[in-house]
VOGU-3710 file (C-alpha; in Angstrom, 3 decimals, decimal comma):
1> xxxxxxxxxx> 0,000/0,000/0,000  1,559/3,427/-1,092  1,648/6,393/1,666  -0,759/8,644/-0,237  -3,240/5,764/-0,377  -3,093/5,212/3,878  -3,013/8,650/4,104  -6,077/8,931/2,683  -7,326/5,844/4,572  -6,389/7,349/7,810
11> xxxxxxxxxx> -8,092/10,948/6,812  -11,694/9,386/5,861  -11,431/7,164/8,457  -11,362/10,327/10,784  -13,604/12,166/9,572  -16,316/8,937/9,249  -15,302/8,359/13,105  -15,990/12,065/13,680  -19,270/11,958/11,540  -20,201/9,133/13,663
21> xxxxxxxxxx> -19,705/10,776/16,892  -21,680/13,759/16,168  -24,652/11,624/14,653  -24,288/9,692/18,395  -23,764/12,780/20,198  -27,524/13,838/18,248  -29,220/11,000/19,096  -28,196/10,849/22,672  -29,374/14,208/23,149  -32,759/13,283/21,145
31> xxxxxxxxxx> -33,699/10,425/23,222  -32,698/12,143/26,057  -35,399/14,538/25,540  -37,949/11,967/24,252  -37,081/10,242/27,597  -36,953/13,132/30,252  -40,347/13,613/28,765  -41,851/10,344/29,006  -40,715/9,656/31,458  -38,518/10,864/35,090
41> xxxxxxxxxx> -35,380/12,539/34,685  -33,587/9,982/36,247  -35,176/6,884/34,616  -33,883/8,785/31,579  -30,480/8,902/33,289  -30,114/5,364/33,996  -31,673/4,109/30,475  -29,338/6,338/28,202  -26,331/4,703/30,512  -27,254/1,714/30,568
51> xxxxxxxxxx> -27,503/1,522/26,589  -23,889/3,323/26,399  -22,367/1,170/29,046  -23,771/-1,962/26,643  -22,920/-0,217/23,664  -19,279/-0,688/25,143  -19,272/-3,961/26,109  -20,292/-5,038/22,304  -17,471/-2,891/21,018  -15,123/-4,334/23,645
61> xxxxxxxxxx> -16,278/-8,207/22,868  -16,131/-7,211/18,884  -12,913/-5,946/19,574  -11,845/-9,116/21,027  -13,167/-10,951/17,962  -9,625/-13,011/16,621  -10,245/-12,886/12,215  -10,375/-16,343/10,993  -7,939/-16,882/7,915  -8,655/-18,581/5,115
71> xxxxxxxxxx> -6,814/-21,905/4,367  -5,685/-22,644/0,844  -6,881/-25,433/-0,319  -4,078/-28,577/-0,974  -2,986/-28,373/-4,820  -4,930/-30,651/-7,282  -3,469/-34,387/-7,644  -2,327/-34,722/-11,208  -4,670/-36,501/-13,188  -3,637/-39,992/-14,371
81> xxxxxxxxxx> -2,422/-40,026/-18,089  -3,220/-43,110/-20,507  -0,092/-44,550/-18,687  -1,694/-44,356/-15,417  -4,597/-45,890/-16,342  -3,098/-48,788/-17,916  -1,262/-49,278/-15,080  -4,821/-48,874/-13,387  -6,391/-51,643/-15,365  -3,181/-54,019/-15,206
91> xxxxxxxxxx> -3,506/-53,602/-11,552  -7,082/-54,415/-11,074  -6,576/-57,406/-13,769  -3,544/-58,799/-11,710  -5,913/-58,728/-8,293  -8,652/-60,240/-9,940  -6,261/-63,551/-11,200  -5,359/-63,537/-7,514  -9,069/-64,832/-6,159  -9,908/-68,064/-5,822
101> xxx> -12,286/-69,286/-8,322  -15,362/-71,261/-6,913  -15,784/-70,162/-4,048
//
């Protein structure tokens, strides 16, 4: 990855982290009213904390999350050439001579 390309990572990741706390900031405050007037001021309290204290936790056990890695798959056995398959069929014929007849 070239510098001017993480650069550019790193700048719109900051400013879609900053967008993002803003928006939260927004709708904190909006339930926060739709809350305090619904309902007490303190029941407001305690139900905005309690849904950033959980909002934490997920982040925490997401950020805990190990990323699985894909496995190549083994390479492809060559497939038997007209040599292999003679030797296939000589095989199989051998084997067969090698039963007992009448069993």
């Amino acid at each position: 990855m070239s510098l001017a390309h993480a650069v550019r990572r790193l700048a719109f990741s900051a400013g879609a982290s900053l967008c993002f706390l803003v928006g939260a900031a927004f709708l904190t405050v909006a339930g926060w009213i739709y809350l305090a007037e619904t309902t007490s001021t303190q029941t407001a309290a305690l139900i905005v904390g309690a849904v950033w204290f959980a909002v934490g936790f997920i982040l925490l056990g997401l950020s805990r999350v190990k990323p699985v890695h894909a496995v190549a798959p083994p390479p492809a056995a060559a497939a038997p050439g007209p040599l292999g398959l003679a030797e296939a069929f000589l095989f199989g014929l051998q084997a067969g001579r090698g039963t007992s007849k009448g069993g």
